[in-house]
ZAZA-251436 format. One record per residue (C-alpha): x, y, z; residue in one letter; residue number from 1. Coordinates in steps of 0.25 Angstrom, whole numbers, plus 5000, padded with zeros to 4 digits. Each point is the difference from the previous one (the first is absolute). Layout:
N
R    px    py    pz  tipa  pati
R     X     Y     Z     A   NUM
...
//
This chain:
389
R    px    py    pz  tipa  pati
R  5135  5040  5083     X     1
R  4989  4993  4990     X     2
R  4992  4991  5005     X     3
R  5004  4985  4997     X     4
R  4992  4992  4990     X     5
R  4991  4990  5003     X     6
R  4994  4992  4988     X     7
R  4986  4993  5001     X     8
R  5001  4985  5001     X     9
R  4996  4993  4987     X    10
R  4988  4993  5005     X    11
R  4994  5015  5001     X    12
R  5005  5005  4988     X    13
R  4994  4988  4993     X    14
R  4987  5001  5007     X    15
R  4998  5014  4996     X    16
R  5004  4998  4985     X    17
R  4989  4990  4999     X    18
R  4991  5010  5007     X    19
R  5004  5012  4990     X    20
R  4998  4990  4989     X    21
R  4988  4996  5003     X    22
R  4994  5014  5001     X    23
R  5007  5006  4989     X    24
R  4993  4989  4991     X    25
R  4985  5006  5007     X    26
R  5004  5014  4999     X    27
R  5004  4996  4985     X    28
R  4987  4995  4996     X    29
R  4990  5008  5006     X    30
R  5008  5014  4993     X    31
R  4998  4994  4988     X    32
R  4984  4996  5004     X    33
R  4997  5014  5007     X    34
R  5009  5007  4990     X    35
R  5008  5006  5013     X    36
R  5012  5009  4998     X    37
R  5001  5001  5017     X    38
R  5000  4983  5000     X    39
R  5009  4999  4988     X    40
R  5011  5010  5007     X    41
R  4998  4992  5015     X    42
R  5003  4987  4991     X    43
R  5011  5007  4995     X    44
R  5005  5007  5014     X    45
R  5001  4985  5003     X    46
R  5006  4995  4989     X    47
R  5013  5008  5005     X    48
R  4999  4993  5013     X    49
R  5002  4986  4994     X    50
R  5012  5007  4993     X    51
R  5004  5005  5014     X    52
R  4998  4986  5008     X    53
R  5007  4992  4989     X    54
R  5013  5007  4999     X    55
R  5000  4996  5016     X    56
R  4999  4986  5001     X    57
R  5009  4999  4987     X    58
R  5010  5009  5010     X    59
R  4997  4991  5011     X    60
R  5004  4987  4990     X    61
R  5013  5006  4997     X    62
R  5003  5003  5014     X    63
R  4994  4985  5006     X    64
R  5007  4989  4988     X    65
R  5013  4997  5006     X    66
R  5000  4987  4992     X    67
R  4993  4989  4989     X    68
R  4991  4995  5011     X    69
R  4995  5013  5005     X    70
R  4998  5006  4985     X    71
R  4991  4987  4997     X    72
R  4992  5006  5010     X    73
R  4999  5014  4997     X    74
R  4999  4997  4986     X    75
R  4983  4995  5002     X    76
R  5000  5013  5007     X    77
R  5005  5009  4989     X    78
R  4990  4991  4990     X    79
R  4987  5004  5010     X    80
R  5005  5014  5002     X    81
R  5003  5003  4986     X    82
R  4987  4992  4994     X    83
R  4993  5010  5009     X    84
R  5006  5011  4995     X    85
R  4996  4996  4985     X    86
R  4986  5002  5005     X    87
R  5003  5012  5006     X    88
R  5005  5004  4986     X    89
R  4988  4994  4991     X    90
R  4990  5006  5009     X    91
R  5006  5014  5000     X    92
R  4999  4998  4983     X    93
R  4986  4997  5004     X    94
R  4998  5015  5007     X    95
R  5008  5006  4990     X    96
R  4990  4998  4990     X    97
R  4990  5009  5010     X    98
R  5012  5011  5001     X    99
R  5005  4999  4987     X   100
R  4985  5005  4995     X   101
R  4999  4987  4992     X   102
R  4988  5000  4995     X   103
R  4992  4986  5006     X   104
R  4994  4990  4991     X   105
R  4985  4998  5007     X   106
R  5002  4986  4998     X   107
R  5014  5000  5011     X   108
R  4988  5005  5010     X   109
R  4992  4989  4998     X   110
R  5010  4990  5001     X   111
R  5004  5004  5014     X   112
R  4985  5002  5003     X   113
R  4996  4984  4996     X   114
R  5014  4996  5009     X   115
R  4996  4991  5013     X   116
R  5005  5010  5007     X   117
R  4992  5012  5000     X   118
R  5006  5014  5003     X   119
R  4988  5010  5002     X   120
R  5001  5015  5005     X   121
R  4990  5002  5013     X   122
R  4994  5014  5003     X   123
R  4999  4999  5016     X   124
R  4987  5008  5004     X   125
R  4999  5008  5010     X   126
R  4989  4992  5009     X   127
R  5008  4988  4997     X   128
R  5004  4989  5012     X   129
R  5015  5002  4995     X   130
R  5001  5014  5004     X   131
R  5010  5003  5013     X   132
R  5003  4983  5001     X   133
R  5013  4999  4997     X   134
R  5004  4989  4989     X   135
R  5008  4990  5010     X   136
R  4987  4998  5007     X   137
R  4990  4998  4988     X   138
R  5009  4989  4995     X   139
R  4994  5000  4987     X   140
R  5011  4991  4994     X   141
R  4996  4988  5008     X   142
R  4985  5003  5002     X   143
R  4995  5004  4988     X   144
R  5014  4996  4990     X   145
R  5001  5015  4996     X   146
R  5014  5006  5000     X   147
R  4999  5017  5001     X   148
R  5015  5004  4994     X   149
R  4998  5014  4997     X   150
R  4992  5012  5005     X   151
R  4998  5012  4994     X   152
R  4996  5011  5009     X   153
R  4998  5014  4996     X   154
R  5012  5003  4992     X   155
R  5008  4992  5006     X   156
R  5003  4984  4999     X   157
R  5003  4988  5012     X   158
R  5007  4988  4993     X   159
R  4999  4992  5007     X   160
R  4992  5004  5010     X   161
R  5006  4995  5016     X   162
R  4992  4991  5010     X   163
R  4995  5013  5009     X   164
R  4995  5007  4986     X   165
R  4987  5006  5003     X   166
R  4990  4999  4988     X   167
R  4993  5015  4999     X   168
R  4988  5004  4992     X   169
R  5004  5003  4986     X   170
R  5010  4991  4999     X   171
R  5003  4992  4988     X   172
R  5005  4986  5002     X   173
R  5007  4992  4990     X   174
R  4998  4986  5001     X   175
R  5003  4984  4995     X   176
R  4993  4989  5004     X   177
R  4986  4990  4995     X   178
R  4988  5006  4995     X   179
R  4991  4997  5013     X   180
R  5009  5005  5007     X   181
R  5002  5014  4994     X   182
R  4985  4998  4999     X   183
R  4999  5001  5016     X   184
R  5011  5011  5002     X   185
R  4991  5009  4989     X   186
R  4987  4998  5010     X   187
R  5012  5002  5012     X   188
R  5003  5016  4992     X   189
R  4986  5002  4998     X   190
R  5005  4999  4984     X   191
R  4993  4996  4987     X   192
R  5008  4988  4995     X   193
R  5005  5002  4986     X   194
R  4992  4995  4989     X   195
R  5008  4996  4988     X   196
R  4999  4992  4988     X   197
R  5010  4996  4989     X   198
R  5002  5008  4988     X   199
R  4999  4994  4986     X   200
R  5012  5004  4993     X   201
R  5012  4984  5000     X   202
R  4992  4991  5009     X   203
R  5010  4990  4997     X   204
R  5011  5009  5003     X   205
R  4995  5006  5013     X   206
R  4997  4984  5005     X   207
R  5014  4998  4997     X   208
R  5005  5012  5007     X   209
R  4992  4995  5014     X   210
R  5005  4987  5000     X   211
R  5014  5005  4998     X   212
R  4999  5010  5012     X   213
R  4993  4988  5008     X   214
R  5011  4989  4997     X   215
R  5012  5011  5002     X   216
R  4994  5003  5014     X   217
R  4997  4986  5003     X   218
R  5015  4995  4995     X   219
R  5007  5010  5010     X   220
R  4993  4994  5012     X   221
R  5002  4987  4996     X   222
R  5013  5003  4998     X   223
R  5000  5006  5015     X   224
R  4996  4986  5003     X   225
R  5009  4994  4995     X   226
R  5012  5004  5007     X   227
R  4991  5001  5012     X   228
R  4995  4987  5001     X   229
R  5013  4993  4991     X   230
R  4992  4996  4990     X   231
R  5005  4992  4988     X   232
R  4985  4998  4995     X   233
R  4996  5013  5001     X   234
R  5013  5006  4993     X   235
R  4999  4993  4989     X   236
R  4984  5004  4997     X   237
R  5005  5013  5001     X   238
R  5009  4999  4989     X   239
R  4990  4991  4992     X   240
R  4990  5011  5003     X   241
R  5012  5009  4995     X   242
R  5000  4992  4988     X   243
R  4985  5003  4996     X   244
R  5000  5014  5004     X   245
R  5012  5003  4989     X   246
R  4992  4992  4990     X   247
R  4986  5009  5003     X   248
R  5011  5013  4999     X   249
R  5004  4994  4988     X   250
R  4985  5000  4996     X   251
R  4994  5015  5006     X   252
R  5013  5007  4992     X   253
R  4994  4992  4987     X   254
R  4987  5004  5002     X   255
R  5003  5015  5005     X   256
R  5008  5002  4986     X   257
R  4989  4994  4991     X   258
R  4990  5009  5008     X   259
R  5007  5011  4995     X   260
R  4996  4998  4987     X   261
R  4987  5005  5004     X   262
R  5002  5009  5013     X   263
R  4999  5014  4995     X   264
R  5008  5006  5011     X   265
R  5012  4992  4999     X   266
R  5008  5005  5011     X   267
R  4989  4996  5010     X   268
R  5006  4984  5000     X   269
R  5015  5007  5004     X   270
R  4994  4998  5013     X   271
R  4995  4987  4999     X   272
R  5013  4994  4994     X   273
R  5006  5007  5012     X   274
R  4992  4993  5010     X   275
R  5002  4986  4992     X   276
R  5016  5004  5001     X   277
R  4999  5003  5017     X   278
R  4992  4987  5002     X   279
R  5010  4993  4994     X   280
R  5010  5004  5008     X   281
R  4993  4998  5010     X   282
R  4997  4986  4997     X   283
R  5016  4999  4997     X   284
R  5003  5004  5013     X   285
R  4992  4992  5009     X   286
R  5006  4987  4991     X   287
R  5015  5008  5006     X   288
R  4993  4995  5013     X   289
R  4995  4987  4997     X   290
R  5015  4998  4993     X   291
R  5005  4999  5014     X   292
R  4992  4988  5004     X   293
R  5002  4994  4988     X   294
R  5016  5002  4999     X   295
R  4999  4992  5015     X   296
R  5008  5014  5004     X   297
R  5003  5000  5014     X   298
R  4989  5007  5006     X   299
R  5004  5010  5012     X   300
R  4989  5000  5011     X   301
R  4999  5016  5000     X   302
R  4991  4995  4989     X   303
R  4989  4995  5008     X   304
R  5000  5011  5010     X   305
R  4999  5010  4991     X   306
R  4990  4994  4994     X   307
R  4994  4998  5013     X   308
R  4999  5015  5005     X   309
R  4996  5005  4986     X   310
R  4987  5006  5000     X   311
R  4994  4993  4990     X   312
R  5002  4984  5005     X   313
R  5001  4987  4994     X   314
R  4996  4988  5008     X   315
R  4997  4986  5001     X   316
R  4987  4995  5006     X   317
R  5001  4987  5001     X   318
R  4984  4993  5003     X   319
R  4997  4989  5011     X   320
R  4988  4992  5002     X   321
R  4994  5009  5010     X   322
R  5002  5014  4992     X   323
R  4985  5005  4995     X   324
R  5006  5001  4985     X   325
R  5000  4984  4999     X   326
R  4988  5000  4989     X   327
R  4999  5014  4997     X   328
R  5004  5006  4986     X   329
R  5008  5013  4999     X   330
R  4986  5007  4996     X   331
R  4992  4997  5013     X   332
R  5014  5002  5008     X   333
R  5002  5015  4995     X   334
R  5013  5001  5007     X   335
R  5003  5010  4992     X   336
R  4989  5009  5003     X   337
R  4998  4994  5015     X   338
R  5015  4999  5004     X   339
R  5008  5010  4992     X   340
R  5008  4987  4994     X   341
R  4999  4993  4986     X   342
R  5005  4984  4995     X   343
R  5010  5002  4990     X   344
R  5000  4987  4999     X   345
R  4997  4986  5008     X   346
R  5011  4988  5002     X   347
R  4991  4986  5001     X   348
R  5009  4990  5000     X   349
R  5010  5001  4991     X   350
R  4992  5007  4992     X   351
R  5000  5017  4998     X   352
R  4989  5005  4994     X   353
R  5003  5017  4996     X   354
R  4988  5010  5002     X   355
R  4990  4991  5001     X   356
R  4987  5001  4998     X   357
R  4988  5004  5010     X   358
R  4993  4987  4999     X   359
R  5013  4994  5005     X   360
R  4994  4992  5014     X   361
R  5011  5001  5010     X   362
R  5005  4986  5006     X   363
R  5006  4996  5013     X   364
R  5017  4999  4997     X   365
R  5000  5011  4990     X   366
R  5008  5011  5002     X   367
R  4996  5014  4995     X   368
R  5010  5009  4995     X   369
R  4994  5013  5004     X   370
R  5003  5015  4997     X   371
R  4996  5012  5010     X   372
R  5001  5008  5010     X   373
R  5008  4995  5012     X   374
R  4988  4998  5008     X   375
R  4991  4993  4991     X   376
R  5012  4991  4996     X   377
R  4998  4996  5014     X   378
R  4987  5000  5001     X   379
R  5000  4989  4986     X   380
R  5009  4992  5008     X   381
R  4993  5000  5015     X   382
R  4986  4997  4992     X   383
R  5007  4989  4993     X   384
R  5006  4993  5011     X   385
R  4986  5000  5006     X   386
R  5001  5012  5008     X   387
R  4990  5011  5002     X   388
R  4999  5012  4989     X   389
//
């Protein structure tokens, strides 16, 4: 007799779609930096999975509707699940450009290089501290805000690699996270850090290109918070952020077609209005999101523990009198680097103010909107209740 299905519970579906999303987007970009085959085909391996976890929570919502109420509900759901999958897509285009041997305009590579968010590929030496510590114990997220989501090693890959994956020497480690941070995990390997310095060919377009892939990450964790912390305010900057990314695509497809005038290998810039075309639906998927918010759908709490048990977290800090951030800026607080966790944004008052600036002195009764590691959102949040570190 067959075994008798068991389906998986919304909330896990959801937290493992954003946690597929989210690497998929990472595995996209650094195939196109490091001109990777093997991380364009692991983007692509997971791009089927999405396919995979989206036709089960639609089965589930055919199965769970019974009535008007109940399909109100499942409705956000479906509108999460499927902007999600829209990433998944847009990302996977991204990877394709690698597999499809698309030739890569330079000026794509340094777009993702000048992003806020580096991505760096680390040799691990073989006197280095990481060799036989397993990565759940170096904590690297939250102590020096560097994210390892992809090992190669040998011939083969780890994506992503588990919380009792050993480093070994020779490795190679793929990683995201601040300059100073990839700075310290480089002296950690025993590695040279990169040097790297901007090419000359379209500086306007190539500063163009970075801000987009900065405001298209920075809209879907916004949007994330949104739904997370029901927020009107936050909903609607994400679709006025929407606004101005369309406007700055409008531009950089302008601009890439006047640069053709002059580029004498033409077919280059397919790439780059292919990047342009993924980030916009990138952007158009995190505004699906925010859409939620802003439609006052009814919001099912699966939501919030999804989001709670992604491995990627969003958090609010919120800052009392006796916290050591009260007079500090973001530059001297470092908790990206120091805690494994970045401010997103802060709420003073009624006021928001979105990726604020590092001279920005922290108050007491501000509320930090933090992105991280489950740990360091919680270390943000005991440090700014006035807890120890």
């Amino acid at each position: 007799m067959a075994k008798s299905f068991k389906p998986r519970s919304v909330r896990e579906l959801l937290t493992e779609m954003k946690d597929v999303s989210d690497l998929m987007i990472d595995l996209a970009y650094a195939a196109v930096l490091f001109e990777s085959d093997e991380l364009a085909d692991r983007a692509h391996e997971l791009e089927t999975r999405m396919d995979g976890l989206m036709y089960h929570i639609r089965a589930i919502a055919v199965v769970v509707t019974r009535n008007v109420r109940e399909a109100r509900k499942i409705t956000g759901i479906l509108q999460v699940a499927g902007a999600a999958e829209a990433i998944s897509n847009a990302t996977g285009d991204i990877a394709d450009l690698v597999r499809r041997e698309i030739e890569i305009h330079p000026v794509v590579r340094d777009a993702l290089r000048m992003a806020d968010e580096k991505i760096a590929w680390v040799e691990v030496n073989k006197d280095s501290m990481l060799v036989g510590k397993r990565f759940y114990d170096l904590r690297l997220p939250s102590n020096i805000g560097v994210w390892v989501f992809a090992i190669k090693r040998g011939k083969s890959w780890i994506v992503p690699p588990l919380m009792d994956t050993e480093a070994c020497a020779g490795d190679s480690l793929i990683v995201k996270g601040p300059p100073d941070g990839i700075t310290v995990l480089c002296k950690m390997a025993g590695a040279h850090k990169e040097a790297w310095m901007p090419g000359k060919e379209l500086p306007l377009i190539r500063n163009a290109l970075a801000e987009m892939r900065d405001l298209s990450s920075m809209m879907v964790d916004m949007a994330y918070s949104a739904i997370l912390l029901g927020s009107h305010e936050i909903a609607e900057e994400v679709r006025e952020i929407e606004e101005k990314f369309d406007k700055l695509a409008y531009k950089l497809w302008l601009a890439t077609l006047k640069a053709a005038k002059k580029e004498r290998n033409v077919a280059r810039l397919n790439s780059l209005l292919q990047m342009i075309r993924c980030m916009e639906l990138i952007s158009d998927a995190a505004d699906s999101i925010a859409d939620i918010v802003l439609r006052k759908m009814e919001l099912h709490p699966v939501f919030a523990r999804a989001l709670a048990e992604a491995d990627e977290q969003i958090g609010r800090a919120d800052v009392t009198m006796y916290s050591d951030f009260v007079g500090k800026s973001l530059k001297m607080l470092n908790l990206w680097t120091n805690m494994g966790a970045y401010v997103l944004m802060i709420k003073r008052g009624e006021r928001y103010m979105f990726d604020p600036s590092k001279r920005v002195r922290i108050r007491a009764g501000d509320s930090l909107i933090v992105r991280g590691s489950k740990r360091g959102v919680q270390k943000v949040k005991k440090a700014a209740a006035g807890g120890k570190r």
